[in-house]
PyMOL commands that place a pseudoatom at each C-alpha (Angstrom):
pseudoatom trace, name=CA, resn=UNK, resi=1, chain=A, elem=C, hetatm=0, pos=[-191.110, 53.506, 125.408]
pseudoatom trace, name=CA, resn=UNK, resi=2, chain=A, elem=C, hetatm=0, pos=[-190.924, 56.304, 127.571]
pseudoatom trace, name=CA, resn=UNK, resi=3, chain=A, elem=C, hetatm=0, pos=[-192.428, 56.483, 131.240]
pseudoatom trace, name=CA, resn=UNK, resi=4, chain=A, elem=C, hetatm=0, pos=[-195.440, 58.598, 131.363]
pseudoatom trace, name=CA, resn=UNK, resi=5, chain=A, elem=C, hetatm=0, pos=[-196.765, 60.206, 134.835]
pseudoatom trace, name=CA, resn=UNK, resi=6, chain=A, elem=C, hetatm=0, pos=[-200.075, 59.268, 135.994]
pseudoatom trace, name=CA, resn=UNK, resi=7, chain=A, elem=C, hetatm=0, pos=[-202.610, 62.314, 135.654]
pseudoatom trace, name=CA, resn=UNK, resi=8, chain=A, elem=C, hetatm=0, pos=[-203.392, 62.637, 139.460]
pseudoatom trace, name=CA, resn=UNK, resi=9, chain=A, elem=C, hetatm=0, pos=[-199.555, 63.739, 139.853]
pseudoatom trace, name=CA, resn=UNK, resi=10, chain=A, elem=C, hetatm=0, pos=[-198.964, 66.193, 137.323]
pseudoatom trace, name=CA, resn=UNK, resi=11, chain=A, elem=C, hetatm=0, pos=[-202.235, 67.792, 138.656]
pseudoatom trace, name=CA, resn=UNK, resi=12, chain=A, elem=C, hetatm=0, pos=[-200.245, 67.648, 142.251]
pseudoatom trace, name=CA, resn=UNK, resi=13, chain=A, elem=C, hetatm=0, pos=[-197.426, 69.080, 141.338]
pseudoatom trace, name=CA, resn=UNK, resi=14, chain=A, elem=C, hetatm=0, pos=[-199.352, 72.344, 139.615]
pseudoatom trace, name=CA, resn=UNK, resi=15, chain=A, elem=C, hetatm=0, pos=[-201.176, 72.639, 142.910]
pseudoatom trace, name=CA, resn=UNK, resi=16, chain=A, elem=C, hetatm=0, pos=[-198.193, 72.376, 144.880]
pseudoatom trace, name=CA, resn=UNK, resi=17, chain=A, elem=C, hetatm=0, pos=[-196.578, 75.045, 142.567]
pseudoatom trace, name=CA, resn=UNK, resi=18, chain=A, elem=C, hetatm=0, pos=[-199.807, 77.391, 143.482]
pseudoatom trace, name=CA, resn=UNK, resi=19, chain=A, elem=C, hetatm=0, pos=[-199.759, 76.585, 146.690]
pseudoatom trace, name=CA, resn=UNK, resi=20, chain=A, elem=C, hetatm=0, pos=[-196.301, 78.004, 146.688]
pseudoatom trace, name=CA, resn=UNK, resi=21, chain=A, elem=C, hetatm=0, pos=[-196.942, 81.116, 144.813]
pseudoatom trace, name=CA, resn=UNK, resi=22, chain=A, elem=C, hetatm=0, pos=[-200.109, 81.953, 146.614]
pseudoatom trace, name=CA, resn=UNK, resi=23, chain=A, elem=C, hetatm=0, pos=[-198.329, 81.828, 149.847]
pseudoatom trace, name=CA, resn=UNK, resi=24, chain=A, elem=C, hetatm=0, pos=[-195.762, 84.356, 148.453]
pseudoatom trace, name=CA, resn=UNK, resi=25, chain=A, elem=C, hetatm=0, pos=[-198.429, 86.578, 147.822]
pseudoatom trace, name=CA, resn=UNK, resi=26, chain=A, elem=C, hetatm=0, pos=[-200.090, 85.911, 150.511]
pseudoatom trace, name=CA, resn=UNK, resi=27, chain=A, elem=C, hetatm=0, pos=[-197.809, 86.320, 152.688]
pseudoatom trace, name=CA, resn=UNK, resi=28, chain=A, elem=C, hetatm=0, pos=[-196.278, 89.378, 151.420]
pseudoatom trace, name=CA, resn=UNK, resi=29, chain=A, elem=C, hetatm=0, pos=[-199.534, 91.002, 151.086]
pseudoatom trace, name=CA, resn=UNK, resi=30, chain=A, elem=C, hetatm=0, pos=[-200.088, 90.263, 155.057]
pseudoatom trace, name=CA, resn=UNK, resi=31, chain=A, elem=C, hetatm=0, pos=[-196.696, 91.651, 155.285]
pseudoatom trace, name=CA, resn=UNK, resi=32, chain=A, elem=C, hetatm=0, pos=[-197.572, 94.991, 153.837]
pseudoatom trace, name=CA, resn=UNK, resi=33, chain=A, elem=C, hetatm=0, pos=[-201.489, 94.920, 155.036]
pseudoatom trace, name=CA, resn=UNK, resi=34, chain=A, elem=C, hetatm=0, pos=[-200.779, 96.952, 158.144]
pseudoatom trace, name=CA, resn=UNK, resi=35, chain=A, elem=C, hetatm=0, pos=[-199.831, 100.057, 155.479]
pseudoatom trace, name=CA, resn=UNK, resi=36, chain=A, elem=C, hetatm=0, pos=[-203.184, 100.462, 154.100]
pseudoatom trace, name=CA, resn=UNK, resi=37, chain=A, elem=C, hetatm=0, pos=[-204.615, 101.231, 157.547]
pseudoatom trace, name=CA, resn=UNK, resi=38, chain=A, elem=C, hetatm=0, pos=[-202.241, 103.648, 157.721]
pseudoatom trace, name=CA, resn=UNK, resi=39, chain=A, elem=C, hetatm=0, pos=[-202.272, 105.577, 155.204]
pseudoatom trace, name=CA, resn=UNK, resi=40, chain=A, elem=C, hetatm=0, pos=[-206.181, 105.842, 155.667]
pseudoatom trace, name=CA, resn=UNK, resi=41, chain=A, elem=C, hetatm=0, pos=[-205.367, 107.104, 158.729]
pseudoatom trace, name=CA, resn=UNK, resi=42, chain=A, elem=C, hetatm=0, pos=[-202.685, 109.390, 157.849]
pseudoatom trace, name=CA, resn=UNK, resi=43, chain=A, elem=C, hetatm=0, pos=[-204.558, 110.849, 155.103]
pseudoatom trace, name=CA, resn=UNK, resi=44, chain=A, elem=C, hetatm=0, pos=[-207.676, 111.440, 158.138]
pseudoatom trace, name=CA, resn=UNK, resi=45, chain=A, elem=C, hetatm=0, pos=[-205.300, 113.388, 159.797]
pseudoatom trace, name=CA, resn=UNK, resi=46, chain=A, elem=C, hetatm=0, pos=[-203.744, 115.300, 157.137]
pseudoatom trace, name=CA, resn=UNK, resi=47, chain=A, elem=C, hetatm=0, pos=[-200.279, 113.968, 157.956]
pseudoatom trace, name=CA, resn=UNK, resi=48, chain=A, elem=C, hetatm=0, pos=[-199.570, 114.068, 153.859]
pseudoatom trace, name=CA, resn=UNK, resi=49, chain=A, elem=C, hetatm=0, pos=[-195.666, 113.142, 154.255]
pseudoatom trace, name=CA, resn=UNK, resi=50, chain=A, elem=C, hetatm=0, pos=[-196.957, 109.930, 156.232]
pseudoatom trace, name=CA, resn=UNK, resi=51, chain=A, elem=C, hetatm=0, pos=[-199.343, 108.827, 153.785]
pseudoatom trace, name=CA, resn=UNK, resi=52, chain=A, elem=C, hetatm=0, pos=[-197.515, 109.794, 150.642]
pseudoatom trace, name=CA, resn=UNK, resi=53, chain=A, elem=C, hetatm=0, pos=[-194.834, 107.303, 152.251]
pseudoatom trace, name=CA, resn=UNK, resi=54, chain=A, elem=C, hetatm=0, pos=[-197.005, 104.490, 153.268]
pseudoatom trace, name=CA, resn=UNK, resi=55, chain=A, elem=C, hetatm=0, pos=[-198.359, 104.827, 149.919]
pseudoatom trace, name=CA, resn=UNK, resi=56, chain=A, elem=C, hetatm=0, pos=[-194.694, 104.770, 147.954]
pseudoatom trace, name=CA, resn=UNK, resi=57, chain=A, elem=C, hetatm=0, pos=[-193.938, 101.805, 150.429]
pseudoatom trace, name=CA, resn=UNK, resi=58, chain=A, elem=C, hetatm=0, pos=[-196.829, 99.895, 150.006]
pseudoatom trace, name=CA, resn=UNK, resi=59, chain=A, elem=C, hetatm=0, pos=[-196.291, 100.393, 145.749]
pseudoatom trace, name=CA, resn=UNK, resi=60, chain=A, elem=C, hetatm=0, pos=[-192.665, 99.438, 146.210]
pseudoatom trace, name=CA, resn=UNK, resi=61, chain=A, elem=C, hetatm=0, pos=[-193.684, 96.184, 148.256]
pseudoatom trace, name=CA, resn=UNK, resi=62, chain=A, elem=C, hetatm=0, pos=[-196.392, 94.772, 145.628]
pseudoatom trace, name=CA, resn=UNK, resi=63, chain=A, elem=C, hetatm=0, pos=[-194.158, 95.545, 143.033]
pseudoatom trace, name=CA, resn=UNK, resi=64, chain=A, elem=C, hetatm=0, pos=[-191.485, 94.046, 144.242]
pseudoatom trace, name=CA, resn=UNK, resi=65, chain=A, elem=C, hetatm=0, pos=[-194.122, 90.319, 144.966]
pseudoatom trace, name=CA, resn=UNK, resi=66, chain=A, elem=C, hetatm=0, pos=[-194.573, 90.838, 141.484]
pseudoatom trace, name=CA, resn=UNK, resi=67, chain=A, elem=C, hetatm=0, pos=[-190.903, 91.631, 140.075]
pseudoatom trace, name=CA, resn=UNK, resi=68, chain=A, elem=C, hetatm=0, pos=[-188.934, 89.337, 142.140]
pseudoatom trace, name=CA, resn=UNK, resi=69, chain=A, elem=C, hetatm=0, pos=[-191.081, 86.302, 142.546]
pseudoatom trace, name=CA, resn=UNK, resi=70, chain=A, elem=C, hetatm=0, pos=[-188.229, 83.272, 143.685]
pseudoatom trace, name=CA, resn=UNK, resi=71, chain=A, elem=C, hetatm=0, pos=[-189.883, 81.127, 140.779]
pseudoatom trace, name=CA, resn=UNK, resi=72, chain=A, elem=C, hetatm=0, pos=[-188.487, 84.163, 138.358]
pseudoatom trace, name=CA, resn=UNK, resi=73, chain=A, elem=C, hetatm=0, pos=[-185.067, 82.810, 140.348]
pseudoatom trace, name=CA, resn=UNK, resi=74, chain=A, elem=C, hetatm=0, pos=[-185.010, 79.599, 140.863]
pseudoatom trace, name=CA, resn=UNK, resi=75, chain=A, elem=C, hetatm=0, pos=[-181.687, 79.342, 142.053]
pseudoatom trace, name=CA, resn=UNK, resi=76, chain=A, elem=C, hetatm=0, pos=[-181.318, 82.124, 143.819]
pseudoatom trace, name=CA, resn=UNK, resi=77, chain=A, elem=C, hetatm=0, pos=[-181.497, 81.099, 147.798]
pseudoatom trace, name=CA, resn=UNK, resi=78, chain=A, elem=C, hetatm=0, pos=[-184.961, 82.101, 149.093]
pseudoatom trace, name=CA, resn=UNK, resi=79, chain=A, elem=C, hetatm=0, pos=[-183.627, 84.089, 151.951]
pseudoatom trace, name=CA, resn=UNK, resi=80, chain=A, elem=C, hetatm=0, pos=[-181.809, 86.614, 149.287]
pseudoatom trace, name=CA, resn=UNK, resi=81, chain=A, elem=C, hetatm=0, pos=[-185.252, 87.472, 147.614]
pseudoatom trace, name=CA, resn=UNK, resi=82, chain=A, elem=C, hetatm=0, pos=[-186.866, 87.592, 150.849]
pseudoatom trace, name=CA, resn=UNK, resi=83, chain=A, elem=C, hetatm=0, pos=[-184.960, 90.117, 152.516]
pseudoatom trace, name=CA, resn=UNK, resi=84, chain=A, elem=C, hetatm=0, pos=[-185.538, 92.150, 149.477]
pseudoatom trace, name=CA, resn=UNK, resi=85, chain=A, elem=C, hetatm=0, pos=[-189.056, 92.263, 150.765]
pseudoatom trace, name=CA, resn=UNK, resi=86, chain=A, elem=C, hetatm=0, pos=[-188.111, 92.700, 154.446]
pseudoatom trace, name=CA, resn=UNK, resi=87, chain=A, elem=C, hetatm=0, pos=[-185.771, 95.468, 153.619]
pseudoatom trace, name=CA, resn=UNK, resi=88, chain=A, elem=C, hetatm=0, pos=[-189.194, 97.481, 152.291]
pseudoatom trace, name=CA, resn=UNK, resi=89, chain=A, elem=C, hetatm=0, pos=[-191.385, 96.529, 155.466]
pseudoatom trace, name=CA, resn=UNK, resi=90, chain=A, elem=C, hetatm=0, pos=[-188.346, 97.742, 157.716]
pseudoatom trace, name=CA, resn=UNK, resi=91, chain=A, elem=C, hetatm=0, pos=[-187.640, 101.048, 155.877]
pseudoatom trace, name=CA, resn=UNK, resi=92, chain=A, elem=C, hetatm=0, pos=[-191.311, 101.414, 155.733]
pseudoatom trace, name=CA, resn=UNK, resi=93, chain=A, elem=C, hetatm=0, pos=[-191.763, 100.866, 159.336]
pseudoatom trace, name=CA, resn=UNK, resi=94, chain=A, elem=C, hetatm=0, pos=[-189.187, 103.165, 160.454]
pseudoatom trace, name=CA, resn=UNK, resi=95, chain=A, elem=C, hetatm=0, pos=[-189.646, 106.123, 158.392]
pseudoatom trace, name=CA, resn=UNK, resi=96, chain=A, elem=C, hetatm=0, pos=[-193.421, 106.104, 159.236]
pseudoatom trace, name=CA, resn=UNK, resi=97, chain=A, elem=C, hetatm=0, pos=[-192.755, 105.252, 162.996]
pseudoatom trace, name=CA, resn=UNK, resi=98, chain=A, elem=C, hetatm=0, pos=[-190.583, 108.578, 162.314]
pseudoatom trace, name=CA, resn=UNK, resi=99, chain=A, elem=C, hetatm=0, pos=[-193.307, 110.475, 161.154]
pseudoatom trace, name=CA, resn=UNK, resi=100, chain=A, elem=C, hetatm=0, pos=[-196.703, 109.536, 162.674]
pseudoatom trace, name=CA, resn=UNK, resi=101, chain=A, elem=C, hetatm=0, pos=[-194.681, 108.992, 166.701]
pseudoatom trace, name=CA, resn=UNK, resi=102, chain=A, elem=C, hetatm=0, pos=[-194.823, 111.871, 169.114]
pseudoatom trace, name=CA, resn=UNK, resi=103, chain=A, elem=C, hetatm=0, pos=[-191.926, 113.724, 169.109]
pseudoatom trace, name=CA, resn=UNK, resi=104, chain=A, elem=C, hetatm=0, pos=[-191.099, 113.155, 172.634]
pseudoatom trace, name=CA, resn=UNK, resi=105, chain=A, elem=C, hetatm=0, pos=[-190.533, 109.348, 172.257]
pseudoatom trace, name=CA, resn=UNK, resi=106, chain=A, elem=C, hetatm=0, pos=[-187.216, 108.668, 172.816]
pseudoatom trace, name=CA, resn=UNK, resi=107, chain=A, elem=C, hetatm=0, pos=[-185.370, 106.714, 170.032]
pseudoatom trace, name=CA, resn=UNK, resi=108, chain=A, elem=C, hetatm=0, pos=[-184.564, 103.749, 172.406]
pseudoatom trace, name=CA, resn=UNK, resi=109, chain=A, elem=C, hetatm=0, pos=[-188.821, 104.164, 172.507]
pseudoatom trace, name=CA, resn=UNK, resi=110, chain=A, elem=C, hetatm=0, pos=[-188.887, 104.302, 168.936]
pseudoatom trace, name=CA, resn=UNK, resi=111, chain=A, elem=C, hetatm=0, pos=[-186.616, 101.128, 168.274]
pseudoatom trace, name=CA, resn=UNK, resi=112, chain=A, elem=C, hetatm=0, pos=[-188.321, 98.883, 171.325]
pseudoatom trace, name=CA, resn=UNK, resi=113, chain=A, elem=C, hetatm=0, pos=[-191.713, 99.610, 169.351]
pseudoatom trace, name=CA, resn=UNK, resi=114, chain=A, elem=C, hetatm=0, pos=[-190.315, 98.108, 166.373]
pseudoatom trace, name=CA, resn=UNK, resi=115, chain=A, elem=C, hetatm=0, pos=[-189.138, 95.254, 168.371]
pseudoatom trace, name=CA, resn=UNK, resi=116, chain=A, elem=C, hetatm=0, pos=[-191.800, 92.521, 167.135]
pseudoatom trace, name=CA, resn=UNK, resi=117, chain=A, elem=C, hetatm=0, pos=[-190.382, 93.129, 163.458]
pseudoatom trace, name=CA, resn=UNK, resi=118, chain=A, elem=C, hetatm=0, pos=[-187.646, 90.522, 164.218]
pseudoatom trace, name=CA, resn=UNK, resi=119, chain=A, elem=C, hetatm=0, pos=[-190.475, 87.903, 163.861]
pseudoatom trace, name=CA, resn=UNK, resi=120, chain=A, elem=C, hetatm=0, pos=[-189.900, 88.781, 159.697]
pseudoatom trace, name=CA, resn=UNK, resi=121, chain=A, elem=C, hetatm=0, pos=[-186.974, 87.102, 159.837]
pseudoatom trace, name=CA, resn=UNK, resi=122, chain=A, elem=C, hetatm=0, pos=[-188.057, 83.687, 160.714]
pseudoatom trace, name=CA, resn=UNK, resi=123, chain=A, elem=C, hetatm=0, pos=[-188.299, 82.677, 156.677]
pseudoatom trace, name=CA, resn=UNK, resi=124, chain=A, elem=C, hetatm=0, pos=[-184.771, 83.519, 156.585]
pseudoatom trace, name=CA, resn=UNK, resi=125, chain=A, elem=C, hetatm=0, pos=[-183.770, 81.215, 159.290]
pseudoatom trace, name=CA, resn=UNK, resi=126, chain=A, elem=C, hetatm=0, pos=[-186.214, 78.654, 158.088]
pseudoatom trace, name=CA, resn=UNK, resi=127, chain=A, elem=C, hetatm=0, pos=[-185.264, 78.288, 154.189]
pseudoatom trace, name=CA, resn=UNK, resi=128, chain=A, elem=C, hetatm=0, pos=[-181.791, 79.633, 154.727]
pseudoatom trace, name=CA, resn=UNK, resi=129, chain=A, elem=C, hetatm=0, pos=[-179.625, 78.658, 151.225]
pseudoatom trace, name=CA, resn=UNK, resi=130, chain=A, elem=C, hetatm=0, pos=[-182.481, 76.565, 149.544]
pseudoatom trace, name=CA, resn=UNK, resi=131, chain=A, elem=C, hetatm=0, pos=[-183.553, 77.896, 146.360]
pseudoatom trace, name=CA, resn=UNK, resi=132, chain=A, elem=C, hetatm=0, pos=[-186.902, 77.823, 144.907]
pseudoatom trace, name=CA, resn=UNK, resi=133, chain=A, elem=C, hetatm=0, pos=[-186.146, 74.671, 142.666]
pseudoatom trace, name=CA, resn=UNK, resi=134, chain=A, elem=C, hetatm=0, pos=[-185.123, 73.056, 146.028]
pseudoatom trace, name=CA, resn=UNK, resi=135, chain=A, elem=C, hetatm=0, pos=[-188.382, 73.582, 148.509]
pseudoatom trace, name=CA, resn=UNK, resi=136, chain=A, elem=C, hetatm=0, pos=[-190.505, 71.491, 145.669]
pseudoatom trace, name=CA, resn=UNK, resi=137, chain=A, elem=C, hetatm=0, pos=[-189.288, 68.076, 146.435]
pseudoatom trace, name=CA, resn=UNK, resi=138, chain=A, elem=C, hetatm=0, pos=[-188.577, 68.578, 149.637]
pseudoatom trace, name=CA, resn=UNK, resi=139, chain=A, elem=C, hetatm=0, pos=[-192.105, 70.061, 150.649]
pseudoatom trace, name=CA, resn=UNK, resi=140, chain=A, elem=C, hetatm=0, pos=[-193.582, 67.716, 148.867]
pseudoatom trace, name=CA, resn=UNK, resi=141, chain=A, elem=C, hetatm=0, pos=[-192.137, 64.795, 150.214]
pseudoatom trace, name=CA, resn=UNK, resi=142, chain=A, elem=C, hetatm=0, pos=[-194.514, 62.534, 152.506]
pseudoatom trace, name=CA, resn=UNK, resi=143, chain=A, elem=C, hetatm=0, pos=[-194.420, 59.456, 154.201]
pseudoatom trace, name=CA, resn=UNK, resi=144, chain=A, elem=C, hetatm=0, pos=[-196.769, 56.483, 153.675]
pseudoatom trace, name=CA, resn=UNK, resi=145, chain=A, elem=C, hetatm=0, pos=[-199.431, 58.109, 156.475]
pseudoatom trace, name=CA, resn=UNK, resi=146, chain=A, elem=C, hetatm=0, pos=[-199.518, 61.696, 154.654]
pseudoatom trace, name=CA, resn=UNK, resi=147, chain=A, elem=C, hetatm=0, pos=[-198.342, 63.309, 157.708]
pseudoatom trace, name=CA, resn=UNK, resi=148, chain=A, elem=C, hetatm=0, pos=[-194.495, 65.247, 156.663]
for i in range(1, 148): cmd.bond("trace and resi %d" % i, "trace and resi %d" % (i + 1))
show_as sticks, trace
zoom trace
C-alpha cells in the first residue's frame, strides 16, 4: 500500500509553485516597468536612439523572464539566473542614462544617479547558492502557529 497525500496539500504545493513563478514575473516586470515610461517619453521628444534602446532592453528583459525561468533550471543557484536579469536592467540603465542625461553631467554625476541600482542585488545576497528545487521546502516550511 502506498502513502497517498491528502488533497489540501497537493493543492498547497501548486499554489506555492505559483506563488513562486508569479513573483518572478512579477518582480521582473517591476524591474523593467520604469522602461516603458521611458520610452513614451523618449519617443515625445524624438530622442529615437533612446527609445529604440529602451525598447530593445525592455524586449531583451521579458524575454529573458520567459527563457530563463529558474524552474527551467532547477539546479542552477538562483543568484546565477538572476543576475542574468540584472545584467539587462544595468546595461539598460546606463546606456539610456547615457543618452537621455545632459551632456554636462559629469560621469561621477552619471554613476551617483545610478547609485540606488545596488538595491537589485539584494536577491543575490538573499538566495545566494540555493537553487530553485531548494527554496520549495524551505519556504514552505512553518511552525505549528503559521508564522515562518
Amino acid at each position: 500500500m502506498s502513502y497517498r497525500a491528502p488533497a489540501g496539500a497537493q493543492r498547497t504545493t501548486t499554489a506555492a509553485a505559483r506563488g513562486r513563478r508569479l513573483a518572478w514575473f512579477g518582480g521582473g516586470a517591476g524591474g523593467l516597468s520604469w522602461l516603458l515610461p521611458l520610452l513614451v517619453m523618449a519617443t515625445l521628444q524624438q530622442r529615437y536612439a533612446a527609445a529604440l534602446a529602451a525598447l530593445l532592453f525592455l524586449g531583451a528583459g521579458a524575454t529573458y523572464l520567459l527563457l530563463c525561468a529558474p524552474w527551467k533550471f532547477p539546479h542552477r543557484p538562483f543568484a546565477v539566473i538572476y543576475l542574468g536579469l540584472l545584467a539587462i536592467i544595468l546595461a539598460a540603465a546606463f546606456t539610456l542614462l547615457w543618452l537621455l542625461a545632459p551632456a554636462t553631467l559629469s560621469l561621477y554625476q552619471r554613476l551617483i544617479a545610478l547609485a540606488p541600482l545596488a538595491t537589485l542585488f539584494i536577491p543575490v545576497l538573499v538566495f545566494g547558492r540555493r537553487a530553485w528545487d531548494e527554496l520549495g521546502p524551505a519556504l514552505m516550511r512553518r511552525d505549528d502557529d503559521g508564522c515562518g
